[in-house]
PDB file of N, CA, C and O in Angstrom:
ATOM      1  N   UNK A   1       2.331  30.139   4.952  1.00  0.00           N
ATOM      2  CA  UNK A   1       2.389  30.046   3.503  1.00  0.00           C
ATOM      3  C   UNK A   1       3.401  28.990   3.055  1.00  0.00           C
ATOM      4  O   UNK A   1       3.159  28.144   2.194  1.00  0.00           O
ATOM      5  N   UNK A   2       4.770  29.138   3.836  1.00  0.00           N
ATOM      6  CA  UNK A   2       5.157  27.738   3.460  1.00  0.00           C
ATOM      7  C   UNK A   2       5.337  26.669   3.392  1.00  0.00           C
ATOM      8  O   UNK A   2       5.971  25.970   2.601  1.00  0.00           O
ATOM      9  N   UNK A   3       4.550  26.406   4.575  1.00  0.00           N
ATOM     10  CA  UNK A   3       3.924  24.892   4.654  1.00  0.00           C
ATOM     11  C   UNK A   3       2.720  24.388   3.312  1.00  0.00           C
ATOM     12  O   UNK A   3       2.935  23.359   2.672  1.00  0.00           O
ATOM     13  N   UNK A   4       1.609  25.182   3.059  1.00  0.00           N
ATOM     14  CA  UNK A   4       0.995  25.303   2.260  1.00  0.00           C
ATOM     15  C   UNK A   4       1.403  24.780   1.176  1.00  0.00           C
ATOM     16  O   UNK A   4       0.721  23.940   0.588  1.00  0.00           O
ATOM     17  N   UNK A   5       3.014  25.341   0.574  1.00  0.00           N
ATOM     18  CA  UNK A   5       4.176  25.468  -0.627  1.00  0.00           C
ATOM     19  C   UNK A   5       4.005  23.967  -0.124  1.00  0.00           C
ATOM     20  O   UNK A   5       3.189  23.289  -0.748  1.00  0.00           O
ATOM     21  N   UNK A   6       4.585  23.460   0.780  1.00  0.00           N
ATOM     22  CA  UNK A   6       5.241  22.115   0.877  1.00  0.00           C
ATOM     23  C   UNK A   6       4.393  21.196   0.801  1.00  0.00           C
ATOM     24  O   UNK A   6       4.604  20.133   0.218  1.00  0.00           O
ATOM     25  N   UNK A   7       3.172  21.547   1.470  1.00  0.00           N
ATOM     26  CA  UNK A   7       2.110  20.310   1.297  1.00  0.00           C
ATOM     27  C   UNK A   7       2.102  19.949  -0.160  1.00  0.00           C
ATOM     28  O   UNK A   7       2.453  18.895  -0.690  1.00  0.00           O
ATOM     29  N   UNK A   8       1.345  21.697  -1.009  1.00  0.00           N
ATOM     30  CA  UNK A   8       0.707  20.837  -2.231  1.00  0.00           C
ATOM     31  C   UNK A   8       2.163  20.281  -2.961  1.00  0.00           C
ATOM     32  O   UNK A   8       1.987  19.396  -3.799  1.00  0.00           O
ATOM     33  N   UNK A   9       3.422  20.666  -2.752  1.00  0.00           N
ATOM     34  CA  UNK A   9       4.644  20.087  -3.265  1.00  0.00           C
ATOM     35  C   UNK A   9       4.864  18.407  -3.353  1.00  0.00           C
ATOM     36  O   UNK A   9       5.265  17.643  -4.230  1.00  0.00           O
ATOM     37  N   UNK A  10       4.341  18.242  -1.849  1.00  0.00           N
ATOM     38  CA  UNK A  10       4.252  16.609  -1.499  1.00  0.00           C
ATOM     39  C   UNK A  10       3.687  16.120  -2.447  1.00  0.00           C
ATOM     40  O   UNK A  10       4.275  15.497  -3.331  1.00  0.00           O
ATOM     41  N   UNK A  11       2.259  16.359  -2.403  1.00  0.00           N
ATOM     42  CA  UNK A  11       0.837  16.123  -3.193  1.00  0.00           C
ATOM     43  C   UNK A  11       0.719  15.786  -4.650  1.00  0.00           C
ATOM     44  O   UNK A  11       0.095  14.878  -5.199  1.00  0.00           O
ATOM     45  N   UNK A  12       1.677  17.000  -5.274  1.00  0.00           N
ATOM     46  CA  UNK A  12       1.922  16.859  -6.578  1.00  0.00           C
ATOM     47  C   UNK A  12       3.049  15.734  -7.051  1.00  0.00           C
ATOM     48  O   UNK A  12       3.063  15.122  -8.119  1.00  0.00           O
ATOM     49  N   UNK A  13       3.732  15.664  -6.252  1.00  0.00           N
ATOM     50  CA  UNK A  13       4.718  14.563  -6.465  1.00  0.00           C
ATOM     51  C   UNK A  13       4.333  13.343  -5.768  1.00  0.00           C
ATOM     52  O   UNK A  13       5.393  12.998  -5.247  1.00  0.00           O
ATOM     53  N   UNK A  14       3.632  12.661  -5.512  1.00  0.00           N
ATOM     54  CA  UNK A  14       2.959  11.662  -5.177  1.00  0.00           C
ATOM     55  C   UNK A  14       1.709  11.090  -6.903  1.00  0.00           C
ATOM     56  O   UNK A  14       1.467  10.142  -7.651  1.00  0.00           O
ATOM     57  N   UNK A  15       1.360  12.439  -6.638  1.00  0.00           N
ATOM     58  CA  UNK A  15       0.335  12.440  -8.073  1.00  0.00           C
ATOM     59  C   UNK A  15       1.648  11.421  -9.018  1.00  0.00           C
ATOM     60  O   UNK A  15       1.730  10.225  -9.296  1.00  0.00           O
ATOM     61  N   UNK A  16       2.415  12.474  -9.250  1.00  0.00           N
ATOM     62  CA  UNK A  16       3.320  12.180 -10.075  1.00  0.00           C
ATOM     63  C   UNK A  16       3.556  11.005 -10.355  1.00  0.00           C
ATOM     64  O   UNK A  16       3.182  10.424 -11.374  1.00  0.00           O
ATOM     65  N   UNK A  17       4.466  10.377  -9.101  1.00  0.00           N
ATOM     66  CA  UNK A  17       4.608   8.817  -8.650  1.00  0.00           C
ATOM     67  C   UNK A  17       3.716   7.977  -9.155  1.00  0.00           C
ATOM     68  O   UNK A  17       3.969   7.011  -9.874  1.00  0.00           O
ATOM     69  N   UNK A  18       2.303   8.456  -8.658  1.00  0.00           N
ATOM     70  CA  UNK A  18       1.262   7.311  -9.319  1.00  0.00           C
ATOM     71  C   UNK A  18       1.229   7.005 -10.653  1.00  0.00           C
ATOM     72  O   UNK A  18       1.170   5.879 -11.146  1.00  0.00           O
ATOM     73  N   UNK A  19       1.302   8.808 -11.611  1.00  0.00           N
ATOM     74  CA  UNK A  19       0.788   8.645 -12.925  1.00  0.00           C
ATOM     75  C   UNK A  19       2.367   7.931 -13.737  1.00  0.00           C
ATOM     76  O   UNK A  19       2.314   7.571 -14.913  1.00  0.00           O
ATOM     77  N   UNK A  20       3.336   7.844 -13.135  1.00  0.00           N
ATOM     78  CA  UNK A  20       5.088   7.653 -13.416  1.00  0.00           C
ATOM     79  C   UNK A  20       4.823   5.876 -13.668  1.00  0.00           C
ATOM     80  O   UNK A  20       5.127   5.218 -14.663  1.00  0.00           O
ATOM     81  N   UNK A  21       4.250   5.477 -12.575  1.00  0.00           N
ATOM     82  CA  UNK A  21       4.524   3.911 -12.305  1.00  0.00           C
ATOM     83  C   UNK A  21       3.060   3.271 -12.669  1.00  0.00           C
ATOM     84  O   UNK A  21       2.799   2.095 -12.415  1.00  0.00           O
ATOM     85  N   UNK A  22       2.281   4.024 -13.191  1.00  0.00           N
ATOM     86  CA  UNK A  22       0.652   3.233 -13.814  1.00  0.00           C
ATOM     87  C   UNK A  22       0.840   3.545 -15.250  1.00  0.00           C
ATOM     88  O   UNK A  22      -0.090   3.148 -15.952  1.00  0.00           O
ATOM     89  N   UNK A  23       1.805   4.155 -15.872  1.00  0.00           N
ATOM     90  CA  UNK A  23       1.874   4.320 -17.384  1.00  0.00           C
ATOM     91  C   UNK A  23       0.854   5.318 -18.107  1.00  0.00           C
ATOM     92  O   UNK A  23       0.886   5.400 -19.335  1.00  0.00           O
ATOM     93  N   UNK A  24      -0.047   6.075 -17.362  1.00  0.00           N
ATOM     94  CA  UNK A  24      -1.348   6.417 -17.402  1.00  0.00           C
ATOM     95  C   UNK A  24      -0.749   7.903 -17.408  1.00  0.00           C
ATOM     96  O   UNK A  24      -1.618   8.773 -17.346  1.00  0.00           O
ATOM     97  N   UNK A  25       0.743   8.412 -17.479  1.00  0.00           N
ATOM     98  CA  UNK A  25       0.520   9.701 -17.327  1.00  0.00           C
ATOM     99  C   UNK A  25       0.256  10.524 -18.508  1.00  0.00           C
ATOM    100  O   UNK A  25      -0.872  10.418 -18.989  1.00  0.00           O
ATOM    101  N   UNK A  26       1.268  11.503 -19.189  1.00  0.00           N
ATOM    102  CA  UNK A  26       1.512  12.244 -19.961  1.00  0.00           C
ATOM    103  C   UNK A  26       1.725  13.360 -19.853  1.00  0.00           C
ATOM    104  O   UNK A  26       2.076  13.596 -18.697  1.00  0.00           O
ATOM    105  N   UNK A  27       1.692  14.613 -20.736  1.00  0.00           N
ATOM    106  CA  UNK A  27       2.817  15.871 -20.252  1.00  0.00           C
ATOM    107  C   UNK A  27       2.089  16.376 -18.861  1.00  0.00           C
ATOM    108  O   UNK A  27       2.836  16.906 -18.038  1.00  0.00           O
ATOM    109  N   UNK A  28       0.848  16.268 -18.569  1.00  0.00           N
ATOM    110  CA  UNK A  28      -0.024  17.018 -17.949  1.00  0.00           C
ATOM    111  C   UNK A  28       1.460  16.653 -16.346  1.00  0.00           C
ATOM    112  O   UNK A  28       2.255  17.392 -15.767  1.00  0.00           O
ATOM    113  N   UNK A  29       1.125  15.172 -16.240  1.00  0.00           N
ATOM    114  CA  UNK A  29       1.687  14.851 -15.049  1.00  0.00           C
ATOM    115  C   UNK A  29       3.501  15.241 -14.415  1.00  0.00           C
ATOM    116  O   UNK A  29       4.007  15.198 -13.294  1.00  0.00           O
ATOM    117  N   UNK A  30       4.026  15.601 -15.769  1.00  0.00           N
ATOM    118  CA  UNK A  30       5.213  16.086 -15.754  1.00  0.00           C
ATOM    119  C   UNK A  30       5.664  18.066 -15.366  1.00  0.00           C
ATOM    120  O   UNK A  30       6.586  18.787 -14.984  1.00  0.00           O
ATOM    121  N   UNK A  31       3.859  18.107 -15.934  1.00  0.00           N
ATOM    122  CA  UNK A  31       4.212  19.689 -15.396  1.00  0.00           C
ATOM    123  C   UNK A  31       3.910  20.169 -14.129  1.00  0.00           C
ATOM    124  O   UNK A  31       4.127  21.179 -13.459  1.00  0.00           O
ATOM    125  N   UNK A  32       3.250  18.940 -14.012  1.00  0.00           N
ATOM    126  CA  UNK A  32       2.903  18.936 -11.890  1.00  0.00           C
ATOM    127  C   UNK A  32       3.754  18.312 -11.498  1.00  0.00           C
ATOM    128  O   UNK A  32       3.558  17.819 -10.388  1.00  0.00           O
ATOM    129  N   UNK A  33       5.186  17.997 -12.223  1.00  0.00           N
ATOM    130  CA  UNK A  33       6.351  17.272 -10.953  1.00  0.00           C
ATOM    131  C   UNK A  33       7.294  18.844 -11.214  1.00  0.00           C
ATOM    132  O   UNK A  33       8.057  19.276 -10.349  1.00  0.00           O
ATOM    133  N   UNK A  34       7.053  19.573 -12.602  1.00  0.00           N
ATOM    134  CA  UNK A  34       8.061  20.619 -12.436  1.00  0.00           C
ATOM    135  C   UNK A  34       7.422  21.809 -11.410  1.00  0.00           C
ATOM    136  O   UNK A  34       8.252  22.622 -11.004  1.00  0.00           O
ATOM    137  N   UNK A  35       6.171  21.967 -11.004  1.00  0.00           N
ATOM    138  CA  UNK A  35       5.661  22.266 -10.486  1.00  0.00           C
ATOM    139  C   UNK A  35       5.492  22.347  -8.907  1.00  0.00           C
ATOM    140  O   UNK A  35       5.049  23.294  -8.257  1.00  0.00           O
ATOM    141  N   UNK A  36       5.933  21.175  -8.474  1.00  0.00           N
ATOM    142  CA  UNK A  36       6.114  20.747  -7.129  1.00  0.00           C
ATOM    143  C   UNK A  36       7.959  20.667  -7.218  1.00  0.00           C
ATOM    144  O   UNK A  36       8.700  20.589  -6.238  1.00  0.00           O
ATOM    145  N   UNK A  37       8.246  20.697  -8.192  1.00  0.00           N
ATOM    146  CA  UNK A  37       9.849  20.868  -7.505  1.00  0.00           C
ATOM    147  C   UNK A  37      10.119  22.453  -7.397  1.00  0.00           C
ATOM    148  O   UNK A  37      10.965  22.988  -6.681  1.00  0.00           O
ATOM    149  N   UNK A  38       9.259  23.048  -8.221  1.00  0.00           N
ATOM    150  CA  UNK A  38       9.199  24.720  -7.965  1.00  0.00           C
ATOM    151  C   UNK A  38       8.879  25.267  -6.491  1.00  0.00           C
ATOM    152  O   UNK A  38       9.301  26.329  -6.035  1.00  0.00           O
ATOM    153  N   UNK A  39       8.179  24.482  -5.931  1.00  0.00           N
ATOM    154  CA  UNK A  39       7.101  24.599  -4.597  1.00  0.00           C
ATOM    155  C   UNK A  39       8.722  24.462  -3.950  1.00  0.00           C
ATOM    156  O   UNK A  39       9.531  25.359  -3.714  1.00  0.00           O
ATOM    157  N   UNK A  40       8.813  23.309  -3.812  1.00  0.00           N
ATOM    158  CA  UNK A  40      10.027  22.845  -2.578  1.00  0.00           C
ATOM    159  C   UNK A  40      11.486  23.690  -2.674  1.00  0.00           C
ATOM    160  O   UNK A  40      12.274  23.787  -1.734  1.00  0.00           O
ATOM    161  N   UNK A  41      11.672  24.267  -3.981  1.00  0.00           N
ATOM    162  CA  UNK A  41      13.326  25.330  -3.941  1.00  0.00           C
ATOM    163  C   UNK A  41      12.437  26.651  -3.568  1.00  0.00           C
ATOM    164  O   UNK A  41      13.018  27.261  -2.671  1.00  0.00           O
ATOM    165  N   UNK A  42      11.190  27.314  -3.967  1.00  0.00           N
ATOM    166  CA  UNK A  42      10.399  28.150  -3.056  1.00  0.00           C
ATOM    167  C   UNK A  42      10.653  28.096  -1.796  1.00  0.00           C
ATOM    168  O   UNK A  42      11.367  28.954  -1.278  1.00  0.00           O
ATOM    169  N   UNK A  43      10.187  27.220  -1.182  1.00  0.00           N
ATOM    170  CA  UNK A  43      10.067  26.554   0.517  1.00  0.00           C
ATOM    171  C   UNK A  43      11.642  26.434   1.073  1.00  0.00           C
ATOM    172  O   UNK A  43      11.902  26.619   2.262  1.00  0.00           O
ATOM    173  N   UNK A  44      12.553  26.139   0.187  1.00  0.00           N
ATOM    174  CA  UNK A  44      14.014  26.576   1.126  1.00  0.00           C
ATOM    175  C   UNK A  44      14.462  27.895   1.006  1.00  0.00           C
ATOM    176  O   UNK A  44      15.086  28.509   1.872  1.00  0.00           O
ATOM    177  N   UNK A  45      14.096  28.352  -0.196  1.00  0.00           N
ATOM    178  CA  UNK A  45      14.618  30.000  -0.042  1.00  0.00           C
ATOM    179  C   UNK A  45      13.644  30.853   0.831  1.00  0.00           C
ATOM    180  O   UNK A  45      13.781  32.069   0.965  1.00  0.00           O
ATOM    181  N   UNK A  46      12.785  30.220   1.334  1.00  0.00           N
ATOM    182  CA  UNK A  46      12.026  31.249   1.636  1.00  0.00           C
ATOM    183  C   UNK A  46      12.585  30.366   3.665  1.00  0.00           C
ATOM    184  O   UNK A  46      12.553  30.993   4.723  1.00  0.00           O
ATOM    185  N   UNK A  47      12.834  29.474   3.561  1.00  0.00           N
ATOM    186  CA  UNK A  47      12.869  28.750   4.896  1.00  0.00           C
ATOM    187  C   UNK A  47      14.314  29.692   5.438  1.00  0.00           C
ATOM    188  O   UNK A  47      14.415  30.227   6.542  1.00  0.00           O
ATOM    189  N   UNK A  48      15.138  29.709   4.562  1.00  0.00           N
ATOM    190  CA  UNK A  48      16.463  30.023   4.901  1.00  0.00           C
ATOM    191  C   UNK A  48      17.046  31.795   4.968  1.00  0.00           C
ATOM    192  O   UNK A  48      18.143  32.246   5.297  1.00  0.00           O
ATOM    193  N   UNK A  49      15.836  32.458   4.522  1.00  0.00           N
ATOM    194  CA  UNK A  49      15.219  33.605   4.687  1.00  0.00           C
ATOM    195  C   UNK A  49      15.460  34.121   6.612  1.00  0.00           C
ATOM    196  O   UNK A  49      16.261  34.883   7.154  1.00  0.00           O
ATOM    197  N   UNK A  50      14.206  33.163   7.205  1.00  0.00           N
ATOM    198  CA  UNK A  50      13.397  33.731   8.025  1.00  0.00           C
ATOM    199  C   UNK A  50      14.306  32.781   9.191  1.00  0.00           C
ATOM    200  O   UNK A  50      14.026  32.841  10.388  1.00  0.00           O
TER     201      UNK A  50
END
């Protein structure tokens, strides 16, 4: 499961990147970077857990 967390974390912040540096984004793309930074503090509390 937390790899899963981390992939789509990557994923979404890449999205991000693209829609950041093509001018093409808007809120949509900002709630998939708060979104993927949610994923990755998930993925250490849960890493530092186990």
């Amino acid at each position: 499961m937390g790899n899963l967390l981390y992939l789509i974390a990557v994923i979404l912040i890449i999205i991000w990147a693209i829609g950041f540096f093509a001018y093409s984004a808007g809120a949509i793309i900002h709630i998939l970077l708060v979104i993927a930074v949610i994923a990755v503090i998930l993925r250490v509390i849960q890493g530092s857990r186990n």
